[in-house]
PQR file of N, CA, C, O and H, with PARSE charges and radii, in Angstrom:
ATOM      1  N   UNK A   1     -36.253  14.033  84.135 -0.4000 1.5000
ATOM      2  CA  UNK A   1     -35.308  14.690  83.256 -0.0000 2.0000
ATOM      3  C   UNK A   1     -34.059  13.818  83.116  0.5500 1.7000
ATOM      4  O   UNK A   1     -33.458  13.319  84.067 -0.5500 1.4000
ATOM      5  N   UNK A   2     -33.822  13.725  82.171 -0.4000 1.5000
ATOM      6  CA  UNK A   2     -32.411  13.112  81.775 -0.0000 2.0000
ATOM      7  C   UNK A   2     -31.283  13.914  81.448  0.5500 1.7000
ATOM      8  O   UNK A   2     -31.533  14.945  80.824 -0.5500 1.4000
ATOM      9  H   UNK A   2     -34.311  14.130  81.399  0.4000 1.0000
ATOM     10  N   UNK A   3     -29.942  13.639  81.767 -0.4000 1.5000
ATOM     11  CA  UNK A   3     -28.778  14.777  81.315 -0.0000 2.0000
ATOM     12  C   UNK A   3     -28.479  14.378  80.253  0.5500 1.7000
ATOM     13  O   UNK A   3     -28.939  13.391  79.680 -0.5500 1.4000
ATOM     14  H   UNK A   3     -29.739  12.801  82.274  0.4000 1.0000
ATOM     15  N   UNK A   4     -27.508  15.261  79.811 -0.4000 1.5000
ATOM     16  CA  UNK A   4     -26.961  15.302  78.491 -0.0000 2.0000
ATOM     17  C   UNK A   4     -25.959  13.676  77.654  0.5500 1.7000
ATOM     18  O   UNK A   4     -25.631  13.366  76.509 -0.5500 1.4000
ATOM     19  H   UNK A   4     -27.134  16.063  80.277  0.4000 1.0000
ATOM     20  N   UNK A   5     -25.788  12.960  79.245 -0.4000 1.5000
ATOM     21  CA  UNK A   5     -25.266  11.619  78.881 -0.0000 2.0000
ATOM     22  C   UNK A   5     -26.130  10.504  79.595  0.5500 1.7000
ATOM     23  O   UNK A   5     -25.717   9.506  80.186 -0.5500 1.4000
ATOM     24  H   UNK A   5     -26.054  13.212  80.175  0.4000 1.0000
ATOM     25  N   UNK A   6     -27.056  10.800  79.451 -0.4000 1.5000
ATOM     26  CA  UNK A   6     -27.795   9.963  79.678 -0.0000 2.0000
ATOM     27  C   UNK A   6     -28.500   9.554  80.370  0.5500 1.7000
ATOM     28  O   UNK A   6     -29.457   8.876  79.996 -0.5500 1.4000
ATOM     29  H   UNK A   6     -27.391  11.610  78.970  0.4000 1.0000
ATOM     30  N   UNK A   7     -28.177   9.923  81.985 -0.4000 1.5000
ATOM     31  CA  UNK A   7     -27.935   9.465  83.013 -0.0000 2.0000
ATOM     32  C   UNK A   7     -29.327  10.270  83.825  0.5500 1.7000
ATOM     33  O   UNK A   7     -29.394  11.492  83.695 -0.5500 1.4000
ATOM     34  H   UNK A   7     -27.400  10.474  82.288  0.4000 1.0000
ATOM     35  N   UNK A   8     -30.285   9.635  84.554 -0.4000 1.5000
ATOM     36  CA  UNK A   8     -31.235  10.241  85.603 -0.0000 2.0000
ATOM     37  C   UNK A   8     -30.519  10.949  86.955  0.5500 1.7000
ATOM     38  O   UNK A   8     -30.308  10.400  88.036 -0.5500 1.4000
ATOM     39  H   UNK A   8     -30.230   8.643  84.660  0.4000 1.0000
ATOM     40  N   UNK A   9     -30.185  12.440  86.533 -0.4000 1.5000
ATOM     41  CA  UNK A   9     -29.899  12.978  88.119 -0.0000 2.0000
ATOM     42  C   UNK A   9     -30.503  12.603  89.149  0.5500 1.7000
ATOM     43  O   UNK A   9     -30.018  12.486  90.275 -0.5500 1.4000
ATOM     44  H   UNK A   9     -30.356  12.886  85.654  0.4000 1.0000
ATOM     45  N   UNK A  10     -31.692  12.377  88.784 -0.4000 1.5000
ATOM     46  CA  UNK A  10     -32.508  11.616  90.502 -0.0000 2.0000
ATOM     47  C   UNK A  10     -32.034  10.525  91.082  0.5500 1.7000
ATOM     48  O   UNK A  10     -32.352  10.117  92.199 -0.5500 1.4000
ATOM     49  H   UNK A  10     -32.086  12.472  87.870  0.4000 1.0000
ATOM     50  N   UNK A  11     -30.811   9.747  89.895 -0.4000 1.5000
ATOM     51  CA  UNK A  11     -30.593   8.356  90.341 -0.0000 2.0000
ATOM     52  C   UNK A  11     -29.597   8.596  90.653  0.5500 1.7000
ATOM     53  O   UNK A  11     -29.553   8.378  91.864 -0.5500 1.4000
ATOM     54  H   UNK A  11     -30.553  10.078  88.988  0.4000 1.0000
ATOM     55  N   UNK A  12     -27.892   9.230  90.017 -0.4000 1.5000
ATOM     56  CA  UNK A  12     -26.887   9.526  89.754 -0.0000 2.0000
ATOM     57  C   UNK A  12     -26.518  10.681  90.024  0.5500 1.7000
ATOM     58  O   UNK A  12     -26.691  11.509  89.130 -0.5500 1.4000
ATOM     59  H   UNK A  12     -27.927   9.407  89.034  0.4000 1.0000
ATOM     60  N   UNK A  13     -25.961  11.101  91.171 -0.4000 1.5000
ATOM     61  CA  UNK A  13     -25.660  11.876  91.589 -0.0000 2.0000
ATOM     62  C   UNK A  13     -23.952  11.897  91.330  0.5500 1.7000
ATOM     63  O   UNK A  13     -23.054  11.070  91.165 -0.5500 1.4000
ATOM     64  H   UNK A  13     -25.820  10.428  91.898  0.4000 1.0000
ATOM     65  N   UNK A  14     -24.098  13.324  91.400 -0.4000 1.5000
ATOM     66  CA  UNK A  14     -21.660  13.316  91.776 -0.0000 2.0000
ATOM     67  C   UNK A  14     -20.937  12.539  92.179  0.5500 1.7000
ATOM     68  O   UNK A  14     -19.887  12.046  91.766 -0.5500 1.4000
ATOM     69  H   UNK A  14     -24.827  13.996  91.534  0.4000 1.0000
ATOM     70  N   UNK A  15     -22.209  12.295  93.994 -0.4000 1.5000
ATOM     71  CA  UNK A  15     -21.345  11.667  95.237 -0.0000 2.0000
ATOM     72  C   UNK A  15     -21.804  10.000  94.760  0.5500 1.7000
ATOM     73  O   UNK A  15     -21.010   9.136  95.132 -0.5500 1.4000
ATOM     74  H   UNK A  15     -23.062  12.695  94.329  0.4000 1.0000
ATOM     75  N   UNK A  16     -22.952   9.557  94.018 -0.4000 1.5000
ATOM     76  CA  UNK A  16     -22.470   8.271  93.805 -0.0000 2.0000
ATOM     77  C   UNK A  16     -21.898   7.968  92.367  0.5500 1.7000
ATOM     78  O   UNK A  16     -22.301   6.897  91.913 -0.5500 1.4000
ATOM     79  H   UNK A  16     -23.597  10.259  93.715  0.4000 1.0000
ATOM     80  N   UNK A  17     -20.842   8.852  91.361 -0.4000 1.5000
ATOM     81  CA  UNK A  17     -20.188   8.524  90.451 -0.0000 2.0000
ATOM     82  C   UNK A  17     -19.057   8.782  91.145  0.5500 1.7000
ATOM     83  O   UNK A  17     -18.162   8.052  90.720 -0.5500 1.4000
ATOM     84  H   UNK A  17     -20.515   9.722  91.730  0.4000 1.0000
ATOM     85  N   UNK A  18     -18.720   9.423  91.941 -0.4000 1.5000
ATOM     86  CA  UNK A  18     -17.272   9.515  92.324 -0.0000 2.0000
ATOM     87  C   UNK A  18     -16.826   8.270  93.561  0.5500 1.7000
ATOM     88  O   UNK A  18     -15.635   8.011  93.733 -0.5500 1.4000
ATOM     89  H   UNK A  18     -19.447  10.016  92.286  0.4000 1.0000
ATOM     90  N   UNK A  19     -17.961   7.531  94.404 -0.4000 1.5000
ATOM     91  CA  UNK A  19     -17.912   6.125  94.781 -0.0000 2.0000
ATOM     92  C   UNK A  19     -17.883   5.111  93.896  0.5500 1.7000
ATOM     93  O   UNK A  19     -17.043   4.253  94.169 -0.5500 1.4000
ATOM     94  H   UNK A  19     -18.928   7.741  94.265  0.4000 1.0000
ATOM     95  N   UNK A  20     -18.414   4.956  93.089 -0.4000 1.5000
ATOM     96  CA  UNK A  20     -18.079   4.186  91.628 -0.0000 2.0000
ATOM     97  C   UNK A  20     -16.561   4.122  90.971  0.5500 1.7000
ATOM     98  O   UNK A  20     -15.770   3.212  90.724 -0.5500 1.4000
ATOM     99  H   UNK A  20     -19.096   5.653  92.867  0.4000 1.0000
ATOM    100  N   UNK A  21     -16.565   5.492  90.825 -0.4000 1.5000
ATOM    101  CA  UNK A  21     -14.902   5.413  90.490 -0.0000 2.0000
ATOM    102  C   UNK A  21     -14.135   5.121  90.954  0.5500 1.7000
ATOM    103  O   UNK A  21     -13.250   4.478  90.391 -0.5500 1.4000
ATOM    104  H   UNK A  21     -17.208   6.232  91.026  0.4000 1.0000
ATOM    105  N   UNK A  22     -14.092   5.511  92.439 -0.4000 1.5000
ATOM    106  CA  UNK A  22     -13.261   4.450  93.210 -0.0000 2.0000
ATOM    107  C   UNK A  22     -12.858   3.649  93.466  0.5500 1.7000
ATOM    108  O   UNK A  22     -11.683   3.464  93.782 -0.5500 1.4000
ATOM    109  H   UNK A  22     -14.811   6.034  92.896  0.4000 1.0000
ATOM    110  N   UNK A  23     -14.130   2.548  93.383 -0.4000 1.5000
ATOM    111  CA  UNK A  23     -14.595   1.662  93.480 -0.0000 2.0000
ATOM    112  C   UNK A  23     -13.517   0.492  92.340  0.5500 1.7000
ATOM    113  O   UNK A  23     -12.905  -0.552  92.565 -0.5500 1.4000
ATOM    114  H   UNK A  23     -15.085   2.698  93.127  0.4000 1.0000
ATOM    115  N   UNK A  24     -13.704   1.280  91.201 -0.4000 1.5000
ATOM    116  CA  UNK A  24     -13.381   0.813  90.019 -0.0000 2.0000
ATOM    117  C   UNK A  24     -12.153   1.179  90.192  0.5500 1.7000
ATOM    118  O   UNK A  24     -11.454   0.167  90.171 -0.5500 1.4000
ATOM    119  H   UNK A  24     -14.201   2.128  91.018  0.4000 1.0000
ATOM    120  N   UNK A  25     -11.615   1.993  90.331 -0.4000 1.5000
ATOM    121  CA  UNK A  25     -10.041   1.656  90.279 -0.0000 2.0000
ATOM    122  C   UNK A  25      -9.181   1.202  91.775  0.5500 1.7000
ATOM    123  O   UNK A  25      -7.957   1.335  91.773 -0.5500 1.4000
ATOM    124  H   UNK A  25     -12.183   2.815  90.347  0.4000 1.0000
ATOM    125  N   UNK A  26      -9.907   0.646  93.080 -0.4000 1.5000
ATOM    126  CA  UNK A  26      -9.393   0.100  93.799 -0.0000 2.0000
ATOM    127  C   UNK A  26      -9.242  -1.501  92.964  0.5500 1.7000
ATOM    128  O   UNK A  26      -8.291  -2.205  92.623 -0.5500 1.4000
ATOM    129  H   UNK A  26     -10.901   0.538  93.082  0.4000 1.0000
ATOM    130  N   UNK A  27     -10.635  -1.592  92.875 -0.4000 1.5000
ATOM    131  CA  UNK A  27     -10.722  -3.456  92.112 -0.0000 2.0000
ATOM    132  C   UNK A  27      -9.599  -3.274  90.950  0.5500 1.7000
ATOM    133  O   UNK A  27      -8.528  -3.538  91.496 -0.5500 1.4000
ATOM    134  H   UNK A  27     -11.407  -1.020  93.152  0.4000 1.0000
ATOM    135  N   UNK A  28      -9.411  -2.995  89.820 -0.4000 1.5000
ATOM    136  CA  UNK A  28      -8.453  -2.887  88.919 -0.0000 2.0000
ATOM    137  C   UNK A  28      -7.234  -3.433  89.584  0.5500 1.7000
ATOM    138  O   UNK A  28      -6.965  -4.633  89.650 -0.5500 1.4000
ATOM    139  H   UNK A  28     -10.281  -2.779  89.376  0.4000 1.0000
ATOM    140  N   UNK A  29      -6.432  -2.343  90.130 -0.4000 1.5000
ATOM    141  CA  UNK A  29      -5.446  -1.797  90.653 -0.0000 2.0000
ATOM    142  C   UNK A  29      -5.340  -2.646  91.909  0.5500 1.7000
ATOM    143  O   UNK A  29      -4.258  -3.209  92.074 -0.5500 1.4000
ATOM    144  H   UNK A  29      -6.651  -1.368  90.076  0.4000 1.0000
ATOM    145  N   UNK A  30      -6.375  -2.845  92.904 -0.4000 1.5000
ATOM    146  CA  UNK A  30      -6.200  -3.070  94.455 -0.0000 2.0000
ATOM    147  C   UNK A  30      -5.608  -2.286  95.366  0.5500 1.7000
ATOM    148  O   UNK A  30      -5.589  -2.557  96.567 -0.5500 1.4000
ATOM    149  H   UNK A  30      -7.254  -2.388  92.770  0.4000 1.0000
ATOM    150  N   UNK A  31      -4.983  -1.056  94.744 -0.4000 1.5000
ATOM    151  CA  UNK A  31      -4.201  -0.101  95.666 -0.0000 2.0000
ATOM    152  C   UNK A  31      -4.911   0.656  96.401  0.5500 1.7000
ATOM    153  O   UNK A  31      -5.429   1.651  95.895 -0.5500 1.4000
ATOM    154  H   UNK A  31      -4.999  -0.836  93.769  0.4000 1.0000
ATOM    155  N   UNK A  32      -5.077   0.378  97.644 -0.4000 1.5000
ATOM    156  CA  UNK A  32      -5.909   1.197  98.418 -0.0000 2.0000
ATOM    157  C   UNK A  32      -5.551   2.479  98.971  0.5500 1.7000
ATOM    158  O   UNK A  32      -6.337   3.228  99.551 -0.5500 1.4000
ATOM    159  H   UNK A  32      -4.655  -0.430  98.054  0.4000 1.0000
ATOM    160  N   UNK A  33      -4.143   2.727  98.734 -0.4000 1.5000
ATOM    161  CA  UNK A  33      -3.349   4.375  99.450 -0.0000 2.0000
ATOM    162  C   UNK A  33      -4.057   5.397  98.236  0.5500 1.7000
ATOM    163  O   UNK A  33      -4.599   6.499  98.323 -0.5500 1.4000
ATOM    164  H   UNK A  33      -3.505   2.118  98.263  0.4000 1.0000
ATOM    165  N   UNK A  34      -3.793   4.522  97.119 -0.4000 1.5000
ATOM    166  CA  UNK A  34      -4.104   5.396  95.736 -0.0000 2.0000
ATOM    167  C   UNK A  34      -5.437   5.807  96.070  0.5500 1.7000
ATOM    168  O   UNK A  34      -5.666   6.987  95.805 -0.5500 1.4000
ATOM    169  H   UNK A  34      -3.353   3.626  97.049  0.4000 1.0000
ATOM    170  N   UNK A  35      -6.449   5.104  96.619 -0.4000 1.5000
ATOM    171  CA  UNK A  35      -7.813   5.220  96.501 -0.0000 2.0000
ATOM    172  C   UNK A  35      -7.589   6.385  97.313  0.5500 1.7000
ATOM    173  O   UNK A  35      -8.140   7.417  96.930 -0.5500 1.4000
ATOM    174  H   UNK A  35      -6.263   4.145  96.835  0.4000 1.0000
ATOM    175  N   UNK A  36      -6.838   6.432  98.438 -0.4000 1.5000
ATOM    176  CA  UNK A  36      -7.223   7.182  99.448 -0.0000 2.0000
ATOM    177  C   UNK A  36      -6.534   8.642  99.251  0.5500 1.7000
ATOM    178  O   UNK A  36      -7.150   9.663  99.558 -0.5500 1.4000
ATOM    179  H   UNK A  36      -6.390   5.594  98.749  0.4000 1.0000
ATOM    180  N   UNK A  37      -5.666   8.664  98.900 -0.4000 1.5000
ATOM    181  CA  UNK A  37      -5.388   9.915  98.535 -0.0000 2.0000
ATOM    182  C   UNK A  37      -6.260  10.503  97.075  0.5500 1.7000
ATOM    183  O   UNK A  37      -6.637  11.645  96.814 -0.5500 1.4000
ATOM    184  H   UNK A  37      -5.165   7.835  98.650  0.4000 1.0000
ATOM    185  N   UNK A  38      -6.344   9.702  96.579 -0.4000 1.5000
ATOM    186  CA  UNK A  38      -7.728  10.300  95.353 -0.0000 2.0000
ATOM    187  C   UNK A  38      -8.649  11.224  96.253  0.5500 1.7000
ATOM    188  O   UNK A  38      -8.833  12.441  96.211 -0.5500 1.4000
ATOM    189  H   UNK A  38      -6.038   8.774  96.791  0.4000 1.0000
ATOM    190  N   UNK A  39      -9.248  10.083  97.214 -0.4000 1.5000
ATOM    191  CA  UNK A  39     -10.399  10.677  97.422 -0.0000 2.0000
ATOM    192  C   UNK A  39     -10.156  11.712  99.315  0.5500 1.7000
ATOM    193  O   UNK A  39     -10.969  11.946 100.209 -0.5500 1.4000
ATOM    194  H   UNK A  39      -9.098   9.095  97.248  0.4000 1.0000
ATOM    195  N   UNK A  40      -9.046  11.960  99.203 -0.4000 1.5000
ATOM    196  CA  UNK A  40      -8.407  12.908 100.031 -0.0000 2.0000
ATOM    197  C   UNK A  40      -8.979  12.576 101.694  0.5500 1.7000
ATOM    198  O   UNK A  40      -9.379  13.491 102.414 -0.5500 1.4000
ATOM    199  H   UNK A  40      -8.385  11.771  98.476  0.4000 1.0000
ATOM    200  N   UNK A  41      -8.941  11.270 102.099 -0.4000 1.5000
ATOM    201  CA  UNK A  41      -8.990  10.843 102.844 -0.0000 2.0000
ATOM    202  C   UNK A  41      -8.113  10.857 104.132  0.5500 1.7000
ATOM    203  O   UNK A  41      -7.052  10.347 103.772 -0.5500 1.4000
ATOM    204  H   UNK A  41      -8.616  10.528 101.514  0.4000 1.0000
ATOM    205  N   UNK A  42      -8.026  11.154 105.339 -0.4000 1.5000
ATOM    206  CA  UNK A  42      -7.023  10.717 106.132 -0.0000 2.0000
ATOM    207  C   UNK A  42      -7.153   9.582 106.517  0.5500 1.7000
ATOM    208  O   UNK A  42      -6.386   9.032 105.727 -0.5500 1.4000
ATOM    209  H   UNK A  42      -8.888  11.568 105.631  0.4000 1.0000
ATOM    210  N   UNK A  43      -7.389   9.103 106.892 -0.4000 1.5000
ATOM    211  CA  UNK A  43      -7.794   7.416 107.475 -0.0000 2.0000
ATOM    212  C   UNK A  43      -7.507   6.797 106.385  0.5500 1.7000
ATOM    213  O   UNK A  43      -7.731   7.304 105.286 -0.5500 1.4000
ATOM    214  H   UNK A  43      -8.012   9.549 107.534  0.4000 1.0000
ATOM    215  N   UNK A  44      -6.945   5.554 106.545 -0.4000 1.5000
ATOM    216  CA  UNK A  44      -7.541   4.310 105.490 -0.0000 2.0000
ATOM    217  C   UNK A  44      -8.528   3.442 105.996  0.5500 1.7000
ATOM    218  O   UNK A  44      -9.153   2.616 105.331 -0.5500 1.4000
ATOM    219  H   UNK A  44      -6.764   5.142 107.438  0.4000 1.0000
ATOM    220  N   UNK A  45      -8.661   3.704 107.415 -0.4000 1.5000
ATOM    221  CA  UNK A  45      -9.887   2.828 107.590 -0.0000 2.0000
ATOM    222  C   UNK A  45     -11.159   3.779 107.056  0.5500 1.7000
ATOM    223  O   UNK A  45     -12.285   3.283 107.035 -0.5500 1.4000
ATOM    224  H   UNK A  45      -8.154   4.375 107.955  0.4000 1.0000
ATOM    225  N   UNK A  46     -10.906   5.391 106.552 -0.4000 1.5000
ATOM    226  CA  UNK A  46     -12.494   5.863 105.978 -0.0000 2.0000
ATOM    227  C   UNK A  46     -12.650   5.259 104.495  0.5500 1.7000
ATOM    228  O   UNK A  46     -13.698   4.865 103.983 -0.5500 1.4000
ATOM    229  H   UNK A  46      -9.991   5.794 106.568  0.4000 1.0000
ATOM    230  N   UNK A  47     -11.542   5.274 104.004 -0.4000 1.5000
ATOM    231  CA  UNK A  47     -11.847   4.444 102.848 -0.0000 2.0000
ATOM    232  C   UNK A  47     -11.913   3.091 102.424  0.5500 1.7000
ATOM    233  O   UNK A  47     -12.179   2.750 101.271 -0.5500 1.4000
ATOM    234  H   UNK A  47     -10.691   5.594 104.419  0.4000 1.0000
ATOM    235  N   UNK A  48     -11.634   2.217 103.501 -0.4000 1.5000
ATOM    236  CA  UNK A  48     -12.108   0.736 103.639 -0.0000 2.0000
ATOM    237  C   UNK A  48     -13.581   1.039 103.714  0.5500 1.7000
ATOM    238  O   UNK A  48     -14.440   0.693 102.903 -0.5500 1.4000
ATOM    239  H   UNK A  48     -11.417   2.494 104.437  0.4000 1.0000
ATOM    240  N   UNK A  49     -13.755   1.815 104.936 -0.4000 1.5000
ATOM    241  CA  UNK A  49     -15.102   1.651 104.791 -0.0000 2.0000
ATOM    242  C   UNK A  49     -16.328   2.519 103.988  0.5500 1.7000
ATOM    243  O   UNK A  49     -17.501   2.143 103.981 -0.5500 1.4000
ATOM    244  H   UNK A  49     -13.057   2.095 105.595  0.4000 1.0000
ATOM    245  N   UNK A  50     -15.824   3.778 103.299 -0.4000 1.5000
ATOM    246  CA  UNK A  50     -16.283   4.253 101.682 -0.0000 2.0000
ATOM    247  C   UNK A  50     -16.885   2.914 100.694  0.5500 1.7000
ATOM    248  O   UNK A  50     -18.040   2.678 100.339 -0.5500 1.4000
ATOM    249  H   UNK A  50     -14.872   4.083 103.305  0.4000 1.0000
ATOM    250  N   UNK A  51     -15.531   2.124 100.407 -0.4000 1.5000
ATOM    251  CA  UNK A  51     -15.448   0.928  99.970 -0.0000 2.0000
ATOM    252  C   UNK A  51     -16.466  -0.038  99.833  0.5500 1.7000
ATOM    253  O   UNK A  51     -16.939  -0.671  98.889 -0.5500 1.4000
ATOM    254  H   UNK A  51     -14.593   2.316 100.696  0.4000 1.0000
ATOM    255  N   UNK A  52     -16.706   0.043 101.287 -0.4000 1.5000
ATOM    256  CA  UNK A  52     -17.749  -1.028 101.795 -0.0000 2.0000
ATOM    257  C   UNK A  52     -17.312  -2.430 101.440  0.5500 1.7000
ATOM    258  O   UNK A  52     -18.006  -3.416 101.193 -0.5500 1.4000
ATOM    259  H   UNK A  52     -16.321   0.557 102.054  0.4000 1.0000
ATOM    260  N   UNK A  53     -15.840  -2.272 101.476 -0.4000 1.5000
ATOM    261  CA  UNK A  53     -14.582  -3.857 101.951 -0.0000 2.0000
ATOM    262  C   UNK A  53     -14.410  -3.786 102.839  0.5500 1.7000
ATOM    263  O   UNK A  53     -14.498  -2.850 103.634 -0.5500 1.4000
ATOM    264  H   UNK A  53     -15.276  -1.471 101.677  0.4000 1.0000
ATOM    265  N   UNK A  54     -14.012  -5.141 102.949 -0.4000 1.5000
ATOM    266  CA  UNK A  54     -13.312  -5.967 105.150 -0.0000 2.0000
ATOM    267  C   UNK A  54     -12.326  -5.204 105.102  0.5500 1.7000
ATOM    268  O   UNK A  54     -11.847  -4.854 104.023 -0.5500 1.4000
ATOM    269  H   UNK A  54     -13.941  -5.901 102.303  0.4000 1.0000
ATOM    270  N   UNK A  55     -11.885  -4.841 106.175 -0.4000 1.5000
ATOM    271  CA  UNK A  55     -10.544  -4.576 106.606 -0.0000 2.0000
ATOM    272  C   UNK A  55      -9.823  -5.403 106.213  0.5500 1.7000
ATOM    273  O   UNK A  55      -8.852  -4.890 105.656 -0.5500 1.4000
ATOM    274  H   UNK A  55     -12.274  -5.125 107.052  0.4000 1.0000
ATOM    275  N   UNK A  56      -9.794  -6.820 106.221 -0.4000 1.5000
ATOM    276  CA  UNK A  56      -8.552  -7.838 106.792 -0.0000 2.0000
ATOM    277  C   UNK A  56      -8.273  -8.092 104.812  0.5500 1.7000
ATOM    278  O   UNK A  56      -7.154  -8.198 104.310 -0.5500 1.4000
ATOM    279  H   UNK A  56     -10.582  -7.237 106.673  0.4000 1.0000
ATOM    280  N   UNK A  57      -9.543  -8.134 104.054 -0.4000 1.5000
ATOM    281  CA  UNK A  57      -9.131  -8.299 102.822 -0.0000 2.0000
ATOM    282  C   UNK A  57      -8.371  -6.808 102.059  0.5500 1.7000
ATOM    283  O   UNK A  57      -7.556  -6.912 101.143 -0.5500 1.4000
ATOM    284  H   UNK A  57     -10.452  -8.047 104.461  0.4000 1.0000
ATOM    285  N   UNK A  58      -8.738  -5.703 102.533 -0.4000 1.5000
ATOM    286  CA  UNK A  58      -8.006  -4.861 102.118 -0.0000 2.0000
ATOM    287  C   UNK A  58      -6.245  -4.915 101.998  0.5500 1.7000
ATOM    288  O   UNK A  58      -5.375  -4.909 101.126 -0.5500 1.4000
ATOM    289  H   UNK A  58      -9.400  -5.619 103.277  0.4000 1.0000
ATOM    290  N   UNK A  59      -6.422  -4.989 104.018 -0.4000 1.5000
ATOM    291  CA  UNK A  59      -4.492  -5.438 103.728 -0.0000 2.0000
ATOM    292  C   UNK A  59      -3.997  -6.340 103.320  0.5500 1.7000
ATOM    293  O   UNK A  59      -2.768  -6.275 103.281 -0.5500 1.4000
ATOM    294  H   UNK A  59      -7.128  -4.994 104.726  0.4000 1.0000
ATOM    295  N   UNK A  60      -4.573  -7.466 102.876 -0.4000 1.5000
ATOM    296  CA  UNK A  60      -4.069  -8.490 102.502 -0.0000 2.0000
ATOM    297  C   UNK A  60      -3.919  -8.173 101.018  0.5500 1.7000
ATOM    298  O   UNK A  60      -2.974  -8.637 100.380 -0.5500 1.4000
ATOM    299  H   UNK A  60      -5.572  -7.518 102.908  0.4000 1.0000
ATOM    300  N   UNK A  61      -4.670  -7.535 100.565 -0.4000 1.5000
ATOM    301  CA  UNK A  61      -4.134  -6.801  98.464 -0.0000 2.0000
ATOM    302  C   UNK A  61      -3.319  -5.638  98.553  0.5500 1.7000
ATOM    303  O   UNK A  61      -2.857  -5.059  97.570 -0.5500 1.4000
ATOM    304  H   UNK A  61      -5.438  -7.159 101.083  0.4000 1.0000
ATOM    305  N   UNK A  62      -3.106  -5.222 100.014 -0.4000 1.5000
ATOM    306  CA  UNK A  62      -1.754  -4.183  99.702 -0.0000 2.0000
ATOM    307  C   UNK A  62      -0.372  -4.579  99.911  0.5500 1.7000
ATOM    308  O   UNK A  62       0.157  -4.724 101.014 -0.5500 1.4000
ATOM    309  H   UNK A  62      -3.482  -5.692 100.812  0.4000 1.0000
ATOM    310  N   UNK A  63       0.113  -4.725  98.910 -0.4000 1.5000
ATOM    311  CA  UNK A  63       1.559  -4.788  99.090 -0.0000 2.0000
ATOM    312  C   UNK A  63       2.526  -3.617  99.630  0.5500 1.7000
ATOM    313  O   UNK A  63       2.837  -2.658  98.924 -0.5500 1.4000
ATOM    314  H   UNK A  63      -0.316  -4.608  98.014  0.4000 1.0000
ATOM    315  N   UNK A  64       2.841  -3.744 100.575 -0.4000 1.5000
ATOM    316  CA  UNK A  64       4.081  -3.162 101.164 -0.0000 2.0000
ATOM    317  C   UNK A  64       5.485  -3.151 100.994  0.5500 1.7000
ATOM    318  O   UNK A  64       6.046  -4.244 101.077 -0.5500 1.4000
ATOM    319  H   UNK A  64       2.588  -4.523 101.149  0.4000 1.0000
ATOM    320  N   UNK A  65       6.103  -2.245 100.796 -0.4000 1.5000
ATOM    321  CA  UNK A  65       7.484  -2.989 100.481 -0.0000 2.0000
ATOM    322  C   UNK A  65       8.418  -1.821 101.448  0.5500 1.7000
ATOM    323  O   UNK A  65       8.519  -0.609 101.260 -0.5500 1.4000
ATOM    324  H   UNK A  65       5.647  -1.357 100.728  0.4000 1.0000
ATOM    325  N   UNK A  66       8.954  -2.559 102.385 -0.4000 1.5000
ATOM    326  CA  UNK A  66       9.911  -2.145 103.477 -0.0000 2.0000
ATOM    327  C   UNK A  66      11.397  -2.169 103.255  0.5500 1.7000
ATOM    328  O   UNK A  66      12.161  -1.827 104.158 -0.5500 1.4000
ATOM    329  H   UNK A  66       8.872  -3.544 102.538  0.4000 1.0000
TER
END
């Protein structure tokens, strides 16, 4: 069965369009707090590793400003 946009539910599920999106607006952006409060995370290491990015390259694309 196919949905209404196109897409095979057997393949495409919620939980992997809403990792996608993420996905897509960490790379864009690189902001990883943003990612993480999107996806209502406490950790940033759960969403490094959501991600399925290094740690060490994550902090190195977040800018901090103190």
């Amino acid at each position: 069965m196919v949905s209404s946009i196109g897409l095979d539910p057997k393949r495409y599920g919620t939980h992997s369009m809403r990792r996608t999106k993420a996905a897509h607006i960490y790379k864009k952006t690189g902001n990883l707090r943003a990612v993480q409060l999107l996806l209502g995370h406490r950790k940033l290491e759960s969403t490094v590793q959501y991600l399925g990015i290094e740690v060490d390259d994550a902090l190195a694309s977040e800018q901090v400003e103190l």
